[in-house]
N, C-alpha and C positions, 0 to 999 in steps of 0.2 A: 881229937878224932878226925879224923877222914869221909867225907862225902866221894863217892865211888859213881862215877857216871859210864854206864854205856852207849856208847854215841855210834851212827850211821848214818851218812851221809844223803839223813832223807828228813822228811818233817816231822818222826817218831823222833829221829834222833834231834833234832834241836830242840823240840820239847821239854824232853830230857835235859838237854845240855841247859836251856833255860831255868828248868824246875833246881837242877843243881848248883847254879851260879845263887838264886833267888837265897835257897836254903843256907848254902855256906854261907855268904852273906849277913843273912840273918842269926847264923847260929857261930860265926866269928872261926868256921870250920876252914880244914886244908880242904882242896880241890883236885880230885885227881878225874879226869876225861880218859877211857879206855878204846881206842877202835882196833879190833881184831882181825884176822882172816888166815887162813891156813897158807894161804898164797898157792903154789900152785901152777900150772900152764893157764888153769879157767880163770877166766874176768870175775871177780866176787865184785857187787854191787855195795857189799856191806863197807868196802875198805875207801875209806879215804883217799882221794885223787891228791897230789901235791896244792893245788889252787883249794881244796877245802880245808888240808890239815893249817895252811898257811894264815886262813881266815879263822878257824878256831883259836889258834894262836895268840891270832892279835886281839880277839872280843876277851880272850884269855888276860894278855898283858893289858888291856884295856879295863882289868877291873882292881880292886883294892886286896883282890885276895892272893893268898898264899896258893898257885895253882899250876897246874902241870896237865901237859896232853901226851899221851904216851900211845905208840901204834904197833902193832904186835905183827910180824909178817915171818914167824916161825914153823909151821908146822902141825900148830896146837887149832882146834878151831877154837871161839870165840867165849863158850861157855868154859872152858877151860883156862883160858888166860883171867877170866873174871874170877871163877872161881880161887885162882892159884892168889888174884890180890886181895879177895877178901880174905884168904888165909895170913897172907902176910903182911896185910896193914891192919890197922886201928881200924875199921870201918864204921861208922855209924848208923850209912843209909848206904845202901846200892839204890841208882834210881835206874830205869828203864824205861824207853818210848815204848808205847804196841801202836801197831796201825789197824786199821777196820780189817773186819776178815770177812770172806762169804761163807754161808753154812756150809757150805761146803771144804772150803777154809780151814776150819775149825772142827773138823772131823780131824782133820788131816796131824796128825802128832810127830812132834820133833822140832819146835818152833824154839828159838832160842829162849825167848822171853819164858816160855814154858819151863824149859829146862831147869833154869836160872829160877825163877819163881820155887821150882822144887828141890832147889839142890844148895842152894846159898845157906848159910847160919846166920845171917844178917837181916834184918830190917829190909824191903826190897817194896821202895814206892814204882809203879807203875803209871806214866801216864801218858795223854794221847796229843795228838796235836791238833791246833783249830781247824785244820782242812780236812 
């Protein structure tokens, strides 16, 4: 089976990347790290700079597992590329960073995490980071 990680290059996303490593790890799983973005003319915050995918990389090659970082800059936004590899791997967990929201925040609908939470057929841990 396959652990499925959503990554962004913020403290939701290494959460995530950490919760994912900890679990394959533990559960002798493949690793795959997901960071997405439609691309575009706009600056998307969500995608990976070359200095970050380069350091996933190596905490990547840095551990014992069977593990792969894969970055998506097609067209597709983010909930979609997740979705198209939960359909087409083995997945066992999708995990997901959230970050704090303000009430105001959280009115507000259309949140990736959101989508994903409601659209995946997988297992979908969510969790936060210490800061």
């Amino acid at each position: 089976m396959t652990i499925l990680v959503a990554y962004v290059p913020r403290p939701e996303g290494q959460a995530a990347l950490d919760k994912g490593i900890e679990i394959a790890q533990r559960r002798n799983e493949r690793l795959v790290v997901v960071n997405a973005s439609p691309g575009g003319s706009k600056e998307d915050p969500s995608l990976a700079d070359v200095q970050d995918f380069e350091r996933v990389q190596q905490l990547l090659a840095n551990t014992s597992l069977n593990a792969e970082f894969k970055q998506y800059v097609r067209g597709k936004n983010a909930v979609e590329e997740i979705q198209n590899l939960v359909e087409s791997l083995p997945v066992s967990v999708l995990i997901i960073g959230l970050r704090k929201r303000s009430p105001v925040g959280k009115l507000i609908m259309g949140s990736v995490a959101q989508e994903l939470l409601l659209s995946v057929s997988c297992p979908v841990l969510a969790v936060k980071s210490a800061s």
